[in-house]
C-alpha positions as CSV (number, residue, x, y, z in Angstrom):
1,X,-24.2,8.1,15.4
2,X,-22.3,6.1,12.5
3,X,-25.5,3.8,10.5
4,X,-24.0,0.6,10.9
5,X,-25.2,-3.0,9.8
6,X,-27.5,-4.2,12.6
7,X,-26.4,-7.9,13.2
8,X,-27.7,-9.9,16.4
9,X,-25.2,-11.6,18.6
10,X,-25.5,-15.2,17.6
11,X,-23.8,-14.4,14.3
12,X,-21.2,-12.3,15.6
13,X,-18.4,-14.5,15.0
14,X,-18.9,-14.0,11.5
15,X,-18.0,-10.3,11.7
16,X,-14.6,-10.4,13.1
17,X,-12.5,-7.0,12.6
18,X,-15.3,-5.5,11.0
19,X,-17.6,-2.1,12.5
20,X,-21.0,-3.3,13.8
21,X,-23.9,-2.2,15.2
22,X,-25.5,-4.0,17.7
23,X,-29.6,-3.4,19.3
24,X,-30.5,-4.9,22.9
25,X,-29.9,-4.3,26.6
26,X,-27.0,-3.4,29.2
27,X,-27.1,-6.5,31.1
28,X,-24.8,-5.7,33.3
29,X,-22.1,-2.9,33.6
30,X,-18.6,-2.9,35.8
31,X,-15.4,-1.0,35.9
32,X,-14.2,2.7,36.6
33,X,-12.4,5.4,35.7
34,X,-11.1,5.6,32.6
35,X,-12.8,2.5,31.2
36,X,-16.2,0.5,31.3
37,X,-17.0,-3.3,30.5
38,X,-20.7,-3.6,29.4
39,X,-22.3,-6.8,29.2
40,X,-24.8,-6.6,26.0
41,X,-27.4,-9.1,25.0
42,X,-30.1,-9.0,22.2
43,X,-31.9,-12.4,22.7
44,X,-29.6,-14.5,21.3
45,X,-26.5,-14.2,23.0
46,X,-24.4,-12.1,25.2
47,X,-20.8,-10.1,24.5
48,X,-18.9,-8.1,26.6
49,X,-18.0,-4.2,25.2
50,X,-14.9,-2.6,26.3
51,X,-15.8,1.1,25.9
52,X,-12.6,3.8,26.9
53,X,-12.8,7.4,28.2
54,X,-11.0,8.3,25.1
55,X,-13.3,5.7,22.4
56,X,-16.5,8.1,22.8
57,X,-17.1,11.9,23.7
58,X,-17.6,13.1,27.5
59,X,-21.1,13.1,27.8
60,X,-21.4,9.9,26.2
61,X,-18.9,8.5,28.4
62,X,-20.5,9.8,31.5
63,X,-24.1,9.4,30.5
64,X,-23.2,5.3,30.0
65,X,-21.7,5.2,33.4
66,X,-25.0,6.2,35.0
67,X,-27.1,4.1,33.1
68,X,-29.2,1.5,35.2
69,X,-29.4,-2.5,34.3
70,X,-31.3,-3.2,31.6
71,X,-31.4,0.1,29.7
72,X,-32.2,-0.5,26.2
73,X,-29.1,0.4,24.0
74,X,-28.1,0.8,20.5
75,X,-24.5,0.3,20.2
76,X,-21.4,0.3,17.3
77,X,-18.1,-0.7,17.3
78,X,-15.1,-3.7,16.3
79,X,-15.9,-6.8,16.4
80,X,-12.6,-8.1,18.3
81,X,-11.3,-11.9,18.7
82,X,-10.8,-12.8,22.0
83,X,-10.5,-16.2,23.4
84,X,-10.4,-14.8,27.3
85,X,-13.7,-12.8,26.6
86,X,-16.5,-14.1,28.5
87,X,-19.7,-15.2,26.7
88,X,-18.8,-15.9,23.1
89,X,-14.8,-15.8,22.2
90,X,-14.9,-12.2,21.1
91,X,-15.5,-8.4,22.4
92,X,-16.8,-5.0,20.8
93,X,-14.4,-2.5,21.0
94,X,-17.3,0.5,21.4
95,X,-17.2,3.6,19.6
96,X,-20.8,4.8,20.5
97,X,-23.5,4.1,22.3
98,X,-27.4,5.6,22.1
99,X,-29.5,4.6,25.5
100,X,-32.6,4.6,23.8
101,X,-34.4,3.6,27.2
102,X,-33.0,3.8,30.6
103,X,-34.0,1.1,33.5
104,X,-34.1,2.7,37.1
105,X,-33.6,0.3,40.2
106,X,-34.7,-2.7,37.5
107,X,-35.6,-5.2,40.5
108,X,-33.8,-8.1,40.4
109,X,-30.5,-7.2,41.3
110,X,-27.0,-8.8,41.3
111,X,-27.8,-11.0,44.3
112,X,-29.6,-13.9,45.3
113,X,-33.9,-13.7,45.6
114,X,-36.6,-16.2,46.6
115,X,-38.4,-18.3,44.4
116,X,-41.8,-16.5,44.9
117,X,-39.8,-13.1,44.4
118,X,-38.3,-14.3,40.7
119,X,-41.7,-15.7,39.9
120,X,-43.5,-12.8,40.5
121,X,-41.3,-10.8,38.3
122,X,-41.0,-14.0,35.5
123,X,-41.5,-11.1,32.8
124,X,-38.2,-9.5,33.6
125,X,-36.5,-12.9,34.7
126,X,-37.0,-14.3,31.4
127,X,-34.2,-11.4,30.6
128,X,-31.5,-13.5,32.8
129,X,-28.9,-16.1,30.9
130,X,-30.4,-18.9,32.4
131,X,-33.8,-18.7,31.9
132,X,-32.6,-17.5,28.3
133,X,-31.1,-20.7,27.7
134,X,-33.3,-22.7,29.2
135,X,-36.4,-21.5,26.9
136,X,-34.0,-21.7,23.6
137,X,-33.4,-25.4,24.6
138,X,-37.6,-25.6,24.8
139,X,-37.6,-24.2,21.4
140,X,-35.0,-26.7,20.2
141,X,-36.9,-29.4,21.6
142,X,-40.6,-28.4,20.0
143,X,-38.6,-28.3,16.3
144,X,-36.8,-31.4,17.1
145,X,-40.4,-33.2,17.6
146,X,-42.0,-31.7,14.7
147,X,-39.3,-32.6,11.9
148,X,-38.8,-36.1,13.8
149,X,-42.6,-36.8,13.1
150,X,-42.7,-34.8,10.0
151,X,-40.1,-36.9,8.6
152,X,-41.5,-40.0,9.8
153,X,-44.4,-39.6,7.8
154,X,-47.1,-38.0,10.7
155,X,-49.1,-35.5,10.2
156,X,-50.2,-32.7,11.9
157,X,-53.7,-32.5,13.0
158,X,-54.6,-30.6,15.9
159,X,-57.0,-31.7,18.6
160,X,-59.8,-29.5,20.1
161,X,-59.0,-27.7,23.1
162,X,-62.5,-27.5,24.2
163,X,-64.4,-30.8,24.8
164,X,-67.8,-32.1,25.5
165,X,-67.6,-34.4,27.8
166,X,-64.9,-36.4,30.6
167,X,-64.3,-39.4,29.7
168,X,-62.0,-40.7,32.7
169,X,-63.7,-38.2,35.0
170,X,-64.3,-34.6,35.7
171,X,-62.0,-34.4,39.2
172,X,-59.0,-33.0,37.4
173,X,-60.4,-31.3,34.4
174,X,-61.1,-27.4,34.4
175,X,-64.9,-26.8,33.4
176,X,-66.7,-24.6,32.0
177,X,-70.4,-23.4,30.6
178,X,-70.9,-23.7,26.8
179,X,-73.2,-20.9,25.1
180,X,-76.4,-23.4,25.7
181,X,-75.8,-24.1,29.1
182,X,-73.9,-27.4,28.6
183,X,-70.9,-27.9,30.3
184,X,-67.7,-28.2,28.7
185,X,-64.1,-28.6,29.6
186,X,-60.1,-27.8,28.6
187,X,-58.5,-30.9,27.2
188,X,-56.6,-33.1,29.9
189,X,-55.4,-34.8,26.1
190,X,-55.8,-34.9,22.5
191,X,-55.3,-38.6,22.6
192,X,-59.0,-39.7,21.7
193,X,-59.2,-36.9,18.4
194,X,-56.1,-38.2,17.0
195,X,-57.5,-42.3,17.5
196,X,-60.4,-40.3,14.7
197,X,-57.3,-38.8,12.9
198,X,-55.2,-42.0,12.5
199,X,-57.7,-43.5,10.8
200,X,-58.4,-41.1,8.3
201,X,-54.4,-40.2,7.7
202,X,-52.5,-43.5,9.1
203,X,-50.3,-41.7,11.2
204,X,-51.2,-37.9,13.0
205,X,-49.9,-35.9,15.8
206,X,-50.6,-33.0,17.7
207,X,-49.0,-30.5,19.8
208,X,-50.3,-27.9,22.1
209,X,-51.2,-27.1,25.4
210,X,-53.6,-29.1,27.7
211,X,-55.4,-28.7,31.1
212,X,-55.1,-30.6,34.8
213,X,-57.1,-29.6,37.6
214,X,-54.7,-31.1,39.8
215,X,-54.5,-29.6,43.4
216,X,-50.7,-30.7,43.1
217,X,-47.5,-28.7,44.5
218,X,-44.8,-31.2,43.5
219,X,-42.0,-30.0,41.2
220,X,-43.1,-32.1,38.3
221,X,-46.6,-30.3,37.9
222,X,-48.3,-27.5,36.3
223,X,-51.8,-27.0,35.8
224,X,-51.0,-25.6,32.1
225,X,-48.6,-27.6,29.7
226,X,-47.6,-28.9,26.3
227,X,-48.0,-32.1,25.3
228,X,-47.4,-33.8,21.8
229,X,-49.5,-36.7,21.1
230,X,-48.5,-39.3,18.0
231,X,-50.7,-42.0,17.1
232,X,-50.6,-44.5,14.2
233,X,-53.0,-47.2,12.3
234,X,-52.0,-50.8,12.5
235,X,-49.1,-50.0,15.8
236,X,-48.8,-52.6,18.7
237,X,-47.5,-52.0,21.8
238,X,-44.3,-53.4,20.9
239,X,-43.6,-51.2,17.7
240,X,-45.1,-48.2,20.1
241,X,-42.3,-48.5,22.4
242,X,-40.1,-48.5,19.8
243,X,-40.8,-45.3,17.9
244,X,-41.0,-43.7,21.7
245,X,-37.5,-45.1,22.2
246,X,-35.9,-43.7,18.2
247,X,-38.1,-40.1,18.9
248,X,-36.5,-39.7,22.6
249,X,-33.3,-40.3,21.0
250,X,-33.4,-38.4,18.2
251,X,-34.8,-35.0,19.9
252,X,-32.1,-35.6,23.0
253,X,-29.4,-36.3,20.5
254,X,-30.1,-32.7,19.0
255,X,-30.5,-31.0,22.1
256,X,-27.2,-31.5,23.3
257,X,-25.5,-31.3,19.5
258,X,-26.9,-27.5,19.9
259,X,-26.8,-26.6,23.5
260,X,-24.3,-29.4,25.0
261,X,-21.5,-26.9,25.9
262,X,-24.0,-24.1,27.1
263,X,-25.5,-26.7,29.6
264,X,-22.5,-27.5,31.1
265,X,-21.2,-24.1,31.5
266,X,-24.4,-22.3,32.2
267,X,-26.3,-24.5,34.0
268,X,-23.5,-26.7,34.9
269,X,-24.8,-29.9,34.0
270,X,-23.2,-33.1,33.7
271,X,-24.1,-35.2,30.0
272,X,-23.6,-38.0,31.1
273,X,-27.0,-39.8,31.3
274,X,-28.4,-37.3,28.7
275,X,-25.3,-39.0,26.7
276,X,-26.5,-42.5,27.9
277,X,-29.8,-41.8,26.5
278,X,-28.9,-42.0,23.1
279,X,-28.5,-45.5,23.1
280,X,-31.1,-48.4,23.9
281,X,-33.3,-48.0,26.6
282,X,-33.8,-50.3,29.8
283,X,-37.6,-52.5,29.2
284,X,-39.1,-53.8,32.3
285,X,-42.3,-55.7,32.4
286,X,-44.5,-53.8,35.7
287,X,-44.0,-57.2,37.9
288,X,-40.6,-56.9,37.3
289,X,-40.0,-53.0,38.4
290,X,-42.7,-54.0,41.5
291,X,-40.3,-57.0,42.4
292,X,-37.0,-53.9,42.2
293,X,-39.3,-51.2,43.9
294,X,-40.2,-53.9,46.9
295,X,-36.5,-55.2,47.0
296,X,-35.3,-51.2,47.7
297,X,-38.2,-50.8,50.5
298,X,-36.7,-53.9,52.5
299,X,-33.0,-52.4,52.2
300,X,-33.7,-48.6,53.1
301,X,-33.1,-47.9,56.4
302,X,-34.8,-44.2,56.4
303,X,-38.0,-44.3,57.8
304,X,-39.2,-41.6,56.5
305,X,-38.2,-43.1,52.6
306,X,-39.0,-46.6,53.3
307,X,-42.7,-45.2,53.9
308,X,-42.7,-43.7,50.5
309,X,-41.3,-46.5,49.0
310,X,-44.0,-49.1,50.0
311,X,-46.0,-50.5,47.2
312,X,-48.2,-53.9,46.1
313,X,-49.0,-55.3,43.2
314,X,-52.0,-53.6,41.1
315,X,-50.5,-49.9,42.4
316,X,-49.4,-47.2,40.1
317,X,-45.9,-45.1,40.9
318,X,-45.5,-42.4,43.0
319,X,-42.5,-40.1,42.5
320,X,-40.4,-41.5,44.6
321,X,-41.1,-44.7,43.0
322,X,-40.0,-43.6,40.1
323,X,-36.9,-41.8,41.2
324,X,-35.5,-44.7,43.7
325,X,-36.0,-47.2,40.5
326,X,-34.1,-45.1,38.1
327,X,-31.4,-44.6,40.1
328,X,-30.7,-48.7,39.3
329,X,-30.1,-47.0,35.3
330,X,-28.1,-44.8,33.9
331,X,-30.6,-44.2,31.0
332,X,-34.3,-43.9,30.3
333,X,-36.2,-47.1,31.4
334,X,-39.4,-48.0,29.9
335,X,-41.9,-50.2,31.8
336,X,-44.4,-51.6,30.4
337,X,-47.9,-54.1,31.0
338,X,-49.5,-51.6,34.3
339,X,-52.4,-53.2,35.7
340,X,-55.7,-52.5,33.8
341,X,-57.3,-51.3,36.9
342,X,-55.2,-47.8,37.1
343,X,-54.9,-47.3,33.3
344,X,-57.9,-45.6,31.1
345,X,-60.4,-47.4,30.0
346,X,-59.3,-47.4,26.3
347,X,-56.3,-49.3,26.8
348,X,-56.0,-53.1,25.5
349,X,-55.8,-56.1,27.2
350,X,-52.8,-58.3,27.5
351,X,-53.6,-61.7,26.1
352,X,-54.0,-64.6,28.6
353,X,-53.5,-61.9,31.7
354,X,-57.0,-59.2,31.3
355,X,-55.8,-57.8,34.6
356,X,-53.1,-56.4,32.6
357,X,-52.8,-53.7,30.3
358,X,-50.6,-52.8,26.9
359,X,-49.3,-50.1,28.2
360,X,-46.0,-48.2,28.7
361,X,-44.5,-45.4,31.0
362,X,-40.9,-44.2,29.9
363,X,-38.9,-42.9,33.1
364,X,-36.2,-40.6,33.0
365,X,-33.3,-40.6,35.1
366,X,-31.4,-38.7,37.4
367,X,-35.1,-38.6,39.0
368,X,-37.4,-37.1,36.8
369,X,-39.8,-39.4,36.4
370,X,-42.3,-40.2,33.7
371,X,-41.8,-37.9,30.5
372,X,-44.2,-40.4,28.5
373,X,-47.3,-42.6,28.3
374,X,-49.1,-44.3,26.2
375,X,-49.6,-48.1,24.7
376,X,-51.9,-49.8,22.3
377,X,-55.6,-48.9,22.2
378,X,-58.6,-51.5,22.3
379,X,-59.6,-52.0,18.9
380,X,-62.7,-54.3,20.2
381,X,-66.4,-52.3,19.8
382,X,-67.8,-55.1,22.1
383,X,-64.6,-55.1,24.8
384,X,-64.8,-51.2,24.8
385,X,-68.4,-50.8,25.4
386,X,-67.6,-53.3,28.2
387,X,-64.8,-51.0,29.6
388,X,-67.3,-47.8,29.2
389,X,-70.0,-49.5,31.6
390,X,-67.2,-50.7,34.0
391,X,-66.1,-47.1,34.2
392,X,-69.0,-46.1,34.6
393,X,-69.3,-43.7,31.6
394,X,-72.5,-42.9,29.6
395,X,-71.8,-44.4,26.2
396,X,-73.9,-41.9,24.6
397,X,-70.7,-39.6,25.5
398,X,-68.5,-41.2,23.2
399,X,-70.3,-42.8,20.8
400,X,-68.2,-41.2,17.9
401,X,-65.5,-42.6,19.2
402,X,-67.1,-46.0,19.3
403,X,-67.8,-45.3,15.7
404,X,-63.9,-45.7,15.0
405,X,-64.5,-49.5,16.2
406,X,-67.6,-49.9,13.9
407,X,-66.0,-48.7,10.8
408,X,-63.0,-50.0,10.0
409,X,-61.4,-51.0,13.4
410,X,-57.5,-51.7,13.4
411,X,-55.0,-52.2,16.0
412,X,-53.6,-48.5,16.6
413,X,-51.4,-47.1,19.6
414,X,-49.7,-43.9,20.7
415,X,-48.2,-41.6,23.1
416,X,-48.0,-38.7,24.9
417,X,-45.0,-36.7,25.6
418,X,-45.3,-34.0,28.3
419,X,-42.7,-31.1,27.3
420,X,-41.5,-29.2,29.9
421,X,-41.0,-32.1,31.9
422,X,-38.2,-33.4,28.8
423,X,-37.1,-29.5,29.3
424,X,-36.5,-29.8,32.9
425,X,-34.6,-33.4,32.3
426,X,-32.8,-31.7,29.1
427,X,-31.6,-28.8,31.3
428,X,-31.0,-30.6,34.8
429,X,-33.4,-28.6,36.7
430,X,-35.5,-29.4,39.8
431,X,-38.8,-27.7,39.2
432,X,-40.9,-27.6,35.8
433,X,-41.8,-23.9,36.3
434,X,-38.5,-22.8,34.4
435,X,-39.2,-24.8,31.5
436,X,-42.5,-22.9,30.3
437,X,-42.4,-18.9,29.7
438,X,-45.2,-18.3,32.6
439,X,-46.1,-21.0,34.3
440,X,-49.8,-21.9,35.7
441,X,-49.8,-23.6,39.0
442,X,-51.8,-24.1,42.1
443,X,-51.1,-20.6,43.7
444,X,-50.1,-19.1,40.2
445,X,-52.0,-17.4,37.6
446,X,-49.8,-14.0,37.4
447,X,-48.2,-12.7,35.3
């Protein structure tokens, strides 16, 4: 075979009526006779290769014919422009092709299969367009996060995975025995190590996976995800919601820069409230989305809904909460003061109203719910230690992080962003178990 350059797909545009030489995987293959259309990809994009009886010698010719979905290929030939191609505005003309390793009966075929079917085989279904796309846009987002709070003056400091104790309890935490018979468990958040870190670096973040226990099937959980976690020194509640607000912006904004026009053709979906989000969000105090929640109960008609929909004062949101509110908004909508009683102990009073808390959930629309927490920690040794007997946590637990109210206390918040949920909002897609490469749920620990 001719030694060619060895470009990848994504800069294929730049090599226009020139030879090339292209490494990845038949994708798909159709035609007869005298000609064949191969669908290549490499990993970072697909093109379509016109390959003639008379471009490449018999065998050749007749050995490609045979050769199963997903062979591995090496493969040289002109770089053609053309608008009608599919994928990527131009096609190879192919003058060779080298199978280097065929793929017999590769099991998921050109029809439709089962969720459990496609999850089962999420090694090779991480090969298809969409799931291609969707994990690119995942990779987008993570850099998008780390230059907006590099560039805004965080730093990274990562959190332990492993922790000593439960602070909010050990229900939904995955536990396990530490080398002197102590138990320990995988971090439900880093939020508490980076309270430590603020205060020795002003503003820190970290990013990795964490751990719920959760015995949950919905479509917005998984028992294994990634969550980044900013906190900053001297930060209210007020200016927290606004760096949540510029951040979700900024990493939306360059999500659909890059991706906008692969979305809507791959995964056909519609911009238009990823669009909206760009622009200022919807705030609403929690007695004013219980007042809208309460107001939607006593107009729906299905009984089945109405059910989920009914909610007092001093409750926290159920999904369908969530999802029935944000359909009022064509835009991320940030509520704010929850009751005290079904936030973490950690959190801050509201002044005049103890029953309330500074904190914040932002909702997404189009029904995806919360995609972050967070608020404005209590800086007060003697109110904390109040809320750690109320919880009924042993202070001797967490008397390093008491120490950060000892030394030096300040008025600090944060948040938490859980990824794949934005990936699943990003993308337009109905269950979080696309958005990560191999998800871990309630009935799932393979592959």
């Amino acid at each position: 075979m001719t030694t060619q350059q060895h470009i990848r797909i994504s800069d294929i545009a730049n090599h226009a009526g020139k030879e090339v030489t292209l490494k990845g995987w038949l994708a798909n293959r159709r035609g007869s006779g005298k000609i064949q259309f191969l669908h290549l990809r490499d990993g970072t994009g697909y093109i379509q290769g016109v390959m003639g009886v008379q471009d490449v010698d018999e065998d050749t010719f007749a050995k490609v014919k045979k050769t199963g979905q997903e062979a591995s290929v090496i493969v040289t030939g002109i770089v053609n422009k053309e608008e009608r191609a599919p994928y990527c505005g131009h096609e190879l003309h192919v003058k060779a092709v080298e199978v280097v390793g065929d793929s017999a009966e590769y099991p998921i075929a050109k029809k439709a299969h089962g969720d459990a079917f496609l999850m089962d085989n999420r090694h090779l279904w991480l090969r298809s367009r969409r799931q291609n796309l969707i994990l690119r846009v995942r990779a987008t987002l993570v850099k998008a996060i780390r230059d907006y709070l590099d560039d805004n003056g965080f730093l990274l400091v990562d959190s332990p995975i492993f922790t000593p104790n439960a602070c909010e309890g050990t229900s939904t935490l995955f536990e396990t025995e530490w080398f002197d018979g102590r138990s320990a468990y995988l971090s439900q958040s880093g939020q508490l190590y980076q309270e430590a870190t603020a205060m020795a670096f002003g503003k820190t973040y970290c990013f990795g996976p964490t751990f719920r226990a959760e015995k949950s099937k919905t479509r917005r959980h998984l028992n294994e995800f990634w969550m980044v976690e900013p906190e900053a020194a001297f930060m209210t509640l007020e200016e927290d919601m606004d760096l949540m607000e510029n951040f979700l912006q900024s990493i939306i904004k360059t999500a659909i820069e890059k991706h906008g026009d692969e979305l809507e053709s791959i995964l056909e979906r519609d911009l238009t409230h990823l669009k909206a989000a760009t622009e200022p969000f919807y705030r609403l105090h929690y007695d004013e989305a219980i007042e809208k929640i309460q107001e939607l109960h006593a107009k729906e008609e299905n009984p089945e809904v109405k059910k989920l929909l009914a909610i007092e004062w001093g409750s926290d949101f159920g999904s369908r909460h969530e999802t029935e509110l944000t359909k009022l908004y064509d835009r991320p909508v940030m509520v704010y003061g929850f009751p005290s009683q079904i936030k973490a102990f950690y959190f801050k009073k509201w002044d005049g109203r103890p029953e309330v808390s500074r904190s914040v959930d932002v909702l997404a629309p189009e029904g995806y719910g919360e995609i972050i927490g967070g608020g404005e920690r209590e800086p007060s040794l003697e109110n904390l230690i109040s809320e750690i007997e109320q919880h009924g946590l042993d202070q001797k637990d967490v008397e390093w992080y008491l120490d950060l109210r000892r030394y030096g206390s300040v008025p600090h918040a944060g948040f938490g962003l859980g990824l794949e949920r934005t990936v699943a909002w990003v993308c337009g897609i109905s269950h979080v178990r696309e958005t990560i490469p191999f998800a871990r749920t309630l009935d799932r620990l393979n592959p």
